[in-house]
C-alpha positions as CSV (number, residue, x, y, z in Angstrom):
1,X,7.4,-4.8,-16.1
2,X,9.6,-3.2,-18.2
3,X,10.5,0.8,-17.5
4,X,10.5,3.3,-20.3
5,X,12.8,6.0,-20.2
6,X,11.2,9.5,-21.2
7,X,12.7,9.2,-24.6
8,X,11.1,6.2,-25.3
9,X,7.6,7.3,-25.0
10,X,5.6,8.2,-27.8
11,X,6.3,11.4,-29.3
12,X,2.6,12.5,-28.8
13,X,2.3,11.1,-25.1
14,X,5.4,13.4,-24.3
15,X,3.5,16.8,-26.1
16,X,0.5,15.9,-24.4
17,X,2.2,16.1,-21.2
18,X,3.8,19.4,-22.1
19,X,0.2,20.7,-22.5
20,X,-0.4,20.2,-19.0
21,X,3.0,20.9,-17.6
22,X,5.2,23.1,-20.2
23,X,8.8,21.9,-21.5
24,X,10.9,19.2,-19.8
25,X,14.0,19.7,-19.2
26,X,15.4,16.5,-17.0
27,X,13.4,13.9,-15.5
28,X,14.8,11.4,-12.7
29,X,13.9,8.0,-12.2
30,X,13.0,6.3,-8.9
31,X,14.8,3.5,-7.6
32,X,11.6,1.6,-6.2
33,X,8.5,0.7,-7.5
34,X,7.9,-1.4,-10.7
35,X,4.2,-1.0,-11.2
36,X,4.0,1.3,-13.6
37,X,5.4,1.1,-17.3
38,X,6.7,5.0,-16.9
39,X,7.8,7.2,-14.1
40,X,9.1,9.8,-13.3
41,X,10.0,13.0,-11.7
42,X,9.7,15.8,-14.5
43,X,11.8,18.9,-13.9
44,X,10.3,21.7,-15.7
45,X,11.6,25.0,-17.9
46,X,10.0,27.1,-15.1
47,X,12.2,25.6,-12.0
48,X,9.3,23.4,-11.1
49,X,9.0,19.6,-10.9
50,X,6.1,17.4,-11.1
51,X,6.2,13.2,-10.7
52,X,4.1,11.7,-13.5
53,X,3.3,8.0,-14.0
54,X,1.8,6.0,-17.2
55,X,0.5,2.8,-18.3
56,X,0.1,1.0,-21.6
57,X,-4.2,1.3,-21.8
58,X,-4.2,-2.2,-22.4
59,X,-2.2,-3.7,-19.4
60,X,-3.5,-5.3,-16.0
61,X,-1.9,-2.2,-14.5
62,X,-4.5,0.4,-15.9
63,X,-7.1,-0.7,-13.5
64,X,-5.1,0.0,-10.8
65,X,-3.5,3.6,-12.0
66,X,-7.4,4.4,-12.9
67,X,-8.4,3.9,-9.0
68,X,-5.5,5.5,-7.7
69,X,-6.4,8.6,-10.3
70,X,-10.1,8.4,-8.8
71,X,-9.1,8.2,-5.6
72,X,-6.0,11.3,-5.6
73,X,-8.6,13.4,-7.5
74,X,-11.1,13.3,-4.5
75,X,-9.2,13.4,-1.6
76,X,-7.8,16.5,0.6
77,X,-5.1,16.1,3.1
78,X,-2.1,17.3,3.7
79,X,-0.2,13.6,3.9
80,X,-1.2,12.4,0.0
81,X,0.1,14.4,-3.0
82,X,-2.4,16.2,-4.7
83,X,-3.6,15.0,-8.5
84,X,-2.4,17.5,-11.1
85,X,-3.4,16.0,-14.3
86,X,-4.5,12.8,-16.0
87,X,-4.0,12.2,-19.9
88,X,-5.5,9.5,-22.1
89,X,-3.9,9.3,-25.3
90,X,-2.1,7.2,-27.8
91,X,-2.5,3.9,-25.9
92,X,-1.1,5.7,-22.5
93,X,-2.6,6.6,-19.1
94,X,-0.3,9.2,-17.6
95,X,-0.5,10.7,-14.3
96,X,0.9,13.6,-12.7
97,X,1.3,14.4,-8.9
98,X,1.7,16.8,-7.1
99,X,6.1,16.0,-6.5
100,X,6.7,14.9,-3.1
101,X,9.9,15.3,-1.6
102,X,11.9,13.2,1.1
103,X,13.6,9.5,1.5
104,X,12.1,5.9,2.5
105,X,11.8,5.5,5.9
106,X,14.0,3.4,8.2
107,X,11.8,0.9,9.8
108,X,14.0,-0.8,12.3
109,X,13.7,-0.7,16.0
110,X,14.5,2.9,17.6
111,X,14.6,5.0,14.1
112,X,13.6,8.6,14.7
113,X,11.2,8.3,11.6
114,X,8.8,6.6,13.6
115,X,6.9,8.8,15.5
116,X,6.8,10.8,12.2
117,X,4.7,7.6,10.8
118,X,2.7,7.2,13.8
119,X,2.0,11.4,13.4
120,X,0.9,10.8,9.7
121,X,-1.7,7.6,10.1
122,X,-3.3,9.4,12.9
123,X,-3.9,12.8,11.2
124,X,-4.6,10.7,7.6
125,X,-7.3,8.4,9.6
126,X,-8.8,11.6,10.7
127,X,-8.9,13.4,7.6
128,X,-10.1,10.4,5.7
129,X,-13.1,9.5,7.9
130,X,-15.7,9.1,6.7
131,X,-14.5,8.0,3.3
132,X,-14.5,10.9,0.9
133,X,-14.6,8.7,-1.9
134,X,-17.6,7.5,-4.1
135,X,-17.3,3.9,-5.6
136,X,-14.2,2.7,-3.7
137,X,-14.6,-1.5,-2.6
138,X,-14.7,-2.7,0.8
139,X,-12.0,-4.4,2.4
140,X,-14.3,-6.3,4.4
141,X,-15.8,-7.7,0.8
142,X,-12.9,-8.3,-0.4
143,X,-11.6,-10.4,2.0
144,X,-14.6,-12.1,1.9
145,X,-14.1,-13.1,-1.5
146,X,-10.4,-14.1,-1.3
147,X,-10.4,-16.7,1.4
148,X,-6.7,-17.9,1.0
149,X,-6.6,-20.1,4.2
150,X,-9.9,-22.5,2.2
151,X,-7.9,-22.2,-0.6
152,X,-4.8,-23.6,1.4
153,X,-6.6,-25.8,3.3
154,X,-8.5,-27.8,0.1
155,X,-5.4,-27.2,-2.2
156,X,-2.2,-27.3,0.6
157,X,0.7,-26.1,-1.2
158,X,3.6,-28.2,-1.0
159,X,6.6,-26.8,1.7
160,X,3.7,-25.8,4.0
161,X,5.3,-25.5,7.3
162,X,3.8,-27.8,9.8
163,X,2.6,-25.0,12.3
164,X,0.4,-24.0,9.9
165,X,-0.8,-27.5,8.0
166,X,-1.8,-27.8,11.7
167,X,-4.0,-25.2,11.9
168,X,-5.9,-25.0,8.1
169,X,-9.4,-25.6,9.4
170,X,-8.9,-23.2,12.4
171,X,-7.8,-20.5,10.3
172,X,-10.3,-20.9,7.8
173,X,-13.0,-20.9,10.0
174,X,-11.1,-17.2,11.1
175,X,-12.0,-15.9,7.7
176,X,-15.4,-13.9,7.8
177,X,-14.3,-13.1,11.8
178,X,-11.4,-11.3,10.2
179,X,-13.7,-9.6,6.8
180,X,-16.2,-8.7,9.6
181,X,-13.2,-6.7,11.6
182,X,-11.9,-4.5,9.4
183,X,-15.4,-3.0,8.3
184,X,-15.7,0.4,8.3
185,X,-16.2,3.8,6.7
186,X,-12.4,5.0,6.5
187,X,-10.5,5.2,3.2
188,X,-7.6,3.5,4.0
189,X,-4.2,2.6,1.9
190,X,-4.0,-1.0,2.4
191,X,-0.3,-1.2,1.4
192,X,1.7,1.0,3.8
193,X,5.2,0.0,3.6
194,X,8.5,2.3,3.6
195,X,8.6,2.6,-0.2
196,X,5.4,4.1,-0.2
197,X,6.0,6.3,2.1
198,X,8.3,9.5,2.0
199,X,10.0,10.9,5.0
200,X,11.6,14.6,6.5
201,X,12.4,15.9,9.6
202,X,9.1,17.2,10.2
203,X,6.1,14.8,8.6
204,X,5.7,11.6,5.9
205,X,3.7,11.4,3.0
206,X,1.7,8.5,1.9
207,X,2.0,7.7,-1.9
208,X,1.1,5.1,-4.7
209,X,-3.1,4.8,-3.3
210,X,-4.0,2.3,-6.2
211,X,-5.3,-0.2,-3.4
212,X,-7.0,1.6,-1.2
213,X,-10.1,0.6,0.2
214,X,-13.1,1.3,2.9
215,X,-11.9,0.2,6.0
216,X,-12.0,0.6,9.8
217,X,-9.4,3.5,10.5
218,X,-7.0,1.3,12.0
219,X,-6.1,-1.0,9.4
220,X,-3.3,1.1,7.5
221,X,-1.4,0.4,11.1
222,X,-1.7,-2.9,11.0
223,X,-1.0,-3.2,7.5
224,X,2.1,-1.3,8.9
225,X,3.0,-3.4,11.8
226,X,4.3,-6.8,9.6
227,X,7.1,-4.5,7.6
228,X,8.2,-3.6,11.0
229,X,8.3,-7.4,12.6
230,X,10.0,-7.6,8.9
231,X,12.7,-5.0,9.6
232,X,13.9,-6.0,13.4
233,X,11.0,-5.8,16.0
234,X,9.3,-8.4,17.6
235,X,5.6,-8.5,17.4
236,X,5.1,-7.2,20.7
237,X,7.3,-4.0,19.7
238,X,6.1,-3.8,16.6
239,X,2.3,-3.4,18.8
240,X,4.1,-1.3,21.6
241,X,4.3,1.3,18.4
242,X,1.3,0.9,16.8
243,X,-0.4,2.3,20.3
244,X,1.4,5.5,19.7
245,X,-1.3,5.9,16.1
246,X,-4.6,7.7,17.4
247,X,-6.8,4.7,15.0
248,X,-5.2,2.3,16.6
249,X,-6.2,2.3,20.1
250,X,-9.8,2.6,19.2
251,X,-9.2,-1.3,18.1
252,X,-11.2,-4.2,19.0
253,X,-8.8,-5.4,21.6
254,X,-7.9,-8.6,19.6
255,X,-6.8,-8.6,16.6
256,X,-6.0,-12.1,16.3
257,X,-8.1,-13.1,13.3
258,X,-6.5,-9.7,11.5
259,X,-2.9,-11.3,12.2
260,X,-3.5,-14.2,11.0
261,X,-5.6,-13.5,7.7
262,X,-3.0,-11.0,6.6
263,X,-0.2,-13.9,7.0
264,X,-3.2,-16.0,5.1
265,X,-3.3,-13.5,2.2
266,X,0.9,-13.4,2.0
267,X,1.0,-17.2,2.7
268,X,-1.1,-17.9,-0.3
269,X,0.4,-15.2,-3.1
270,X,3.8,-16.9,-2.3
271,X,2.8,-20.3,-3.6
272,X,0.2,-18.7,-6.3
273,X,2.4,-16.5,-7.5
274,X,6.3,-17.1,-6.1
275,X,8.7,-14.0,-5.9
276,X,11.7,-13.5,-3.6
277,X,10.3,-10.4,-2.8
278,X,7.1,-12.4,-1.0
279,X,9.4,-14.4,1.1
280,X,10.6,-11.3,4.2
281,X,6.9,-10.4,4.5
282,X,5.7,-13.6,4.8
283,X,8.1,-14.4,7.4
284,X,6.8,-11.2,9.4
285,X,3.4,-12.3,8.8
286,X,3.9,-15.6,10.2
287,X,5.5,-14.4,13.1
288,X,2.7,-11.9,14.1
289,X,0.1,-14.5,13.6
290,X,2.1,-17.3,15.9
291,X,2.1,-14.1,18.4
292,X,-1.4,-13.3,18.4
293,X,-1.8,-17.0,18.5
294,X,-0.4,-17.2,21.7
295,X,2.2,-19.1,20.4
């Protein structure tokens, strides 16, 4: 997706924005994320700043920005930046937050920004239960839908590893186990990874909620726990951790069919739709499921 710079925007997107926020002075470019056609962080004539993403109206990616619009607008917590404004003109959907400040988080076994994590899904699964939201899907219907390991299994993608060719049928037959599991009255993220998350000394901040569903509360965790198999733990670290998350130790005391529909869901978007950025989490993923497998 290509990135506009500021300057590059329509001439009445840009005064549109200045409604809402006043003159722009400097705006500064994030290093991650690739999901929107703009963004930004706006510094603004009065010494403030404000971060401010757009869409094309006519792109895949509107869907998304509208939910994550819907879903900023309604909720109150501390650990989620605030929606400021939203503007539909001229072809564009632009967004503007509340600006966050911090860094990415280091993930790998031992970093002080842990506990800091663990502090923020426990206060967000608190604030966010029951879901404050009106019209937000179901996890648990969704994954009932998907069902990437019948896909797999009736369609086997070629490079398959053997562990799992061997085990198609029993994973599929996982599937609604797993959609059952993770029902529940919770907004939840549903992509918690270190670039959507911001970090200081004291607390981290949960950004980018254009996928969140309802969930059980301790979902976003285990979302969590493959980017840290990813970055350097083994699975039983990586669940060593996740008991230090309030959500998380209320349960079910096996998550097996969670691993190993998760690894289902990465398993099959890296031979529908092939990225090098699929292939680490994947990886993770396949490792937590072999875990909970016993294996």
């Amino acid at each position: 997706m290509h990135r506009h710079d500021w300057r590059e925007l329509p001439a009445s997107v840009r005064a549109a924005v200045r409604e809402h926020c006043g003159d722009v002075v400097d705006t500064r470019t994030p290093d991650a994320g690739r999901n929107s056609h703009f963004a930004a962080t706006l510094h603004l004539a009065t010494g403030g700043t404000v971060f401010c993403k757009g869409v094309r109206v006519d792109s895949n990616a509107a869907r998304t920005h509208r939910r994550e619009a819907h879903v900023n607008r309604a909720i109150h917590t501390a650990f989620a930046p605030r929606l400021l404004w939203r503007i539909e003109t001229d072809g564009w959907l632009m967004l503007g937050f509340e600006h966050v400040t911090g860094r990415h988080p280091s993930l790998t076994p031992g970093s002080a920004d842990l506990p800091v994590i663990a502090e923020t899904l426990s206060s967000l699964a608190r604030d966010l239960t029951p879901n404050p939201v009106d019209d937000i899907p179901s996890l648990s219907h969704k994954w009932a839908r998907a069902k990437p390991w019948h896909r797999l299994r009736d369609d086997p993608a070629p490079g398959l590893d053997e562990w799992t060719r061997a085990r198609l049928n029993r994973f599929a037959a996982l599937e609604p186990v797993a959609a059952e599991l993770v029902t529940g009255h919770t907004l939840t993220h549903t992509d918690v990874h270190e670039l959507n998350l911001l970090v200081d000394d004291r607390s981290a901040h949960l950004v980018d909620w254009a996928w969140a569903h309802h969930a059980a509360a301790w979902v976003d965790t285990a979302f969590l726990l493959i980017r840290l198999i990813q970055h350097g733990h083994t699975p039983a670290e990586a669940e060593s951790w996740a008991t230090t998350v309030d959500s998380w130790r209320a349960a079910p005391s096996a998550v097996d069919a969670f691993a190993i529909q998760i690894y289902g869901m990465w398993e099959h978007l890296r031979h529908t739709d092939p990225r090098p950025i699929r292939e680490a989490p994947t990886r993770a993923a396949r490792r937590w499921a072999m875990h909970r497998s016993g294996e």
